[in-house]
N, C-alpha and C positions, 0 to 999 in steps of 0.2 A: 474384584467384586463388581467395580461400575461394568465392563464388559461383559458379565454376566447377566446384571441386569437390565442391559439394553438387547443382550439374546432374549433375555424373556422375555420382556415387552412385545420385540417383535413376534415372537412367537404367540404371546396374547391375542396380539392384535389383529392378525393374520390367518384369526382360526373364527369361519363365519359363525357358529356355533355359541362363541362369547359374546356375541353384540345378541344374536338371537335369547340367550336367558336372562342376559342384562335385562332386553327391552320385558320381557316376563316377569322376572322382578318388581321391574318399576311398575308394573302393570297391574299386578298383584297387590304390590304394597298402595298404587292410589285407588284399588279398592277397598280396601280393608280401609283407609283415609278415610274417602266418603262414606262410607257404615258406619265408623265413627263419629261421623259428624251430620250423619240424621240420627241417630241414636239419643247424640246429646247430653243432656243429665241423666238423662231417664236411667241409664244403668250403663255398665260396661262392656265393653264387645271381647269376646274370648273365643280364641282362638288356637285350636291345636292346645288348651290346654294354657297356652300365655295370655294373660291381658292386657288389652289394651288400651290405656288409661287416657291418650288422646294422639289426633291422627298424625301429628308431627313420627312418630316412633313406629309405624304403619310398616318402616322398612325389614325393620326386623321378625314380621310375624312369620308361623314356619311355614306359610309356603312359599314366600317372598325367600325367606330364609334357603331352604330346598332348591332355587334357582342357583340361590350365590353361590351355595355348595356346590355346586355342581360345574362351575367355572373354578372352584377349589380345586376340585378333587381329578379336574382335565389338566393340571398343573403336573401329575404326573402322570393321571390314567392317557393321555394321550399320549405322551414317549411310550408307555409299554404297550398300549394296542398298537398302534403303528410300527412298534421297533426301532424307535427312535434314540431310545437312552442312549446307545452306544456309542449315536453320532454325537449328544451330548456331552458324554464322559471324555470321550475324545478330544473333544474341545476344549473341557474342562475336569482335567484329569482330579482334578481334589473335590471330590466330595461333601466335603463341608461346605465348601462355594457353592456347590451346585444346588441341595438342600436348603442354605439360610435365602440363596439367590432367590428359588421360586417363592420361599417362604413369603420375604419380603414383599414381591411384586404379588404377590396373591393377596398379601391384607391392604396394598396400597388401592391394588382394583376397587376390594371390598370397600376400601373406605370411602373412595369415590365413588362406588354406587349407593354405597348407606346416604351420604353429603346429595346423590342427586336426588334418592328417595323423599329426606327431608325437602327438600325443596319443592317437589314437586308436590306434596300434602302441604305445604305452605300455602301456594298456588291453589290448589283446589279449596283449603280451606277463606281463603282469602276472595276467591272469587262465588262462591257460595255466599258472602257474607258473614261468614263463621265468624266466629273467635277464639284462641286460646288461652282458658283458664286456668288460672295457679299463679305462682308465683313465679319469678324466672329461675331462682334457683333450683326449685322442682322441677321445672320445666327442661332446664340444663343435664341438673342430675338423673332426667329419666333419658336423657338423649346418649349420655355417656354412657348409662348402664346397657339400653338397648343395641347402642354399637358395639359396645363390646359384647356382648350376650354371640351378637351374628359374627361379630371377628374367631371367638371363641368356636364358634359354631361351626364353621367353613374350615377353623385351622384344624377341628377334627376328622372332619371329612378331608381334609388333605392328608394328613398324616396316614389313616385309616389308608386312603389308598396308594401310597410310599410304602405301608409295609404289606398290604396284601397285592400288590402290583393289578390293581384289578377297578377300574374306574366304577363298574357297578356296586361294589361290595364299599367303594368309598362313599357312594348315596344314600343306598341304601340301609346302611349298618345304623347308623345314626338316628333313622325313621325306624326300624326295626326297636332300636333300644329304645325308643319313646313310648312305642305301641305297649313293648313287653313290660315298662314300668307302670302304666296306666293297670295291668294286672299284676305287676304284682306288688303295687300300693296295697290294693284292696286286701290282699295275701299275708301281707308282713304289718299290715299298718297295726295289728292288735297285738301278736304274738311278737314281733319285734318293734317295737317303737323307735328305739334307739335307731336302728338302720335306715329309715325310710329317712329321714334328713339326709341322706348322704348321697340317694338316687339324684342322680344328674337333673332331671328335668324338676324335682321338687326345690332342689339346691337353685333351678334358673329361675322359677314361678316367685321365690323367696328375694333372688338378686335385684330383679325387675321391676318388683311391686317396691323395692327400699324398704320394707318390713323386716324389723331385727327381733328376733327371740333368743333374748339369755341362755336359755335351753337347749340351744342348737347352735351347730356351727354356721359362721355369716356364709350365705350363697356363694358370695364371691370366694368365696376358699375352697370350698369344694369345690365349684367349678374350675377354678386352677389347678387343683389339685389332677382333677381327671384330664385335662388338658396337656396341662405339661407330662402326665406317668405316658400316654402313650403317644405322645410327642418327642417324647425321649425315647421311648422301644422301637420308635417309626424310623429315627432317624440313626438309632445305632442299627438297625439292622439294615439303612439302607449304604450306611457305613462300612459293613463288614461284611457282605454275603455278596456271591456275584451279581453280577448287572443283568 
């Protein structure tokens, strides 16, 4: 496994295209930062649908979010555009290795870009004069919720594109299913009640904000839930079908 994760590294590191949507990210996320912190009390900034409760958590919003994916989803879209798998399997003839390997090095990036996002809303806030209100525990608990939300988030757009072999359909499937659920809340939110808790993006809106309803299942399960079902289909099919 350590061999493998120093293949991937290299191969992270060596693709100019990943430091290009990193810097995009960061970019992105210390916008959304300062909007949050002229904004202020006065109300919350929403964004794609998430909110933004304050600018420390700015990393994960979706189009900061929609960069990292996409340094996700080149974790295998670039072996199959290039043709590259082969010389990978080759290398690393077990499959499981090669699978948990990117896995791995793909939420370790994210975590490091989520860790510099934070920092750099720190910075911005801090030099602005700002400050962060709440408590720290709050403060904690929405850092965790929102890293994971975007680990989550990325590791579907990875998967997605493992089983469709296809780096675009790993981007944009993701943004597609968000777009399609914003219609069809509206569609199901009367005649099915029960269902609409279980669409992804309402399960994230619910994770984020720490708001729990009796009534419903906790965000964070659902979103596990969808996570892990085609993170398992992504990975036995890249298991058992040719290369």
């Amino acid at each position: 496994m350590t061999s493998m994760l120093l293949y991937e590294w290299r191969r992270v590191t060596t693709i100019r295209a990943t430091y290009v949507l990193s810097t995009l990210s960061l970019l992105s996320a210390a916008g959304v930062a300062w909007l949050r912190l002229q904004v202020g009390e006065q109300g919350g900034v929403i964004i794609g649908g998430i909110p933004i409760d304050n600018p420390l958590v700015a990393g994960a919003n979706p189009l900061s979010a929609t960069f990292a994916a996409t340094i996700a989803a080149a974790a295998f879209g670039h072996e199959y555009r290039y043709r590259l798998v082969g010389v990978t399997l080759g290398e690393f003839p077990r499959r499981a290795v090669v699978y948990v390997g990117k896995g791995l090095m793909m939420l370790l990036w994210i975590a490091m870009l989520y860790a510099a996002s934070v920092a750099l809303a720190w910075v911005i806030v801090i030099s602005a004069g700002g400050t962060i209100g709440g408590p720290d525990s709050a403060l904690v608990g929405q850092l965790i919720r929102s890293g994971s939300f975007l680990a989550g988030y990325c590791g579907v757009a990875f998967a997605i594109t493992a089983l469709t072999r296809s780096l675009i359909l790993g981007v944009v499937t993701p943004l597609a299913v968000t777009i399609f659920e914003v219609v069809a809340w509206s569609l199901l939110e009367e005649p099915a009640p029960w269902l609409t808790p279980y669409l992804p993006m309402a399960a994230a809106n619910r994770f984020l904000s720490g708001e729990a309803d009796p009534t419903q299942a906790p965000g964070w399960s659902v979103l596990l839930g969808w996570t892990a079902l085609i993170t398992t289909v992504s990975y036995l099919s890249f298991r058992f079908r040719d290369a």
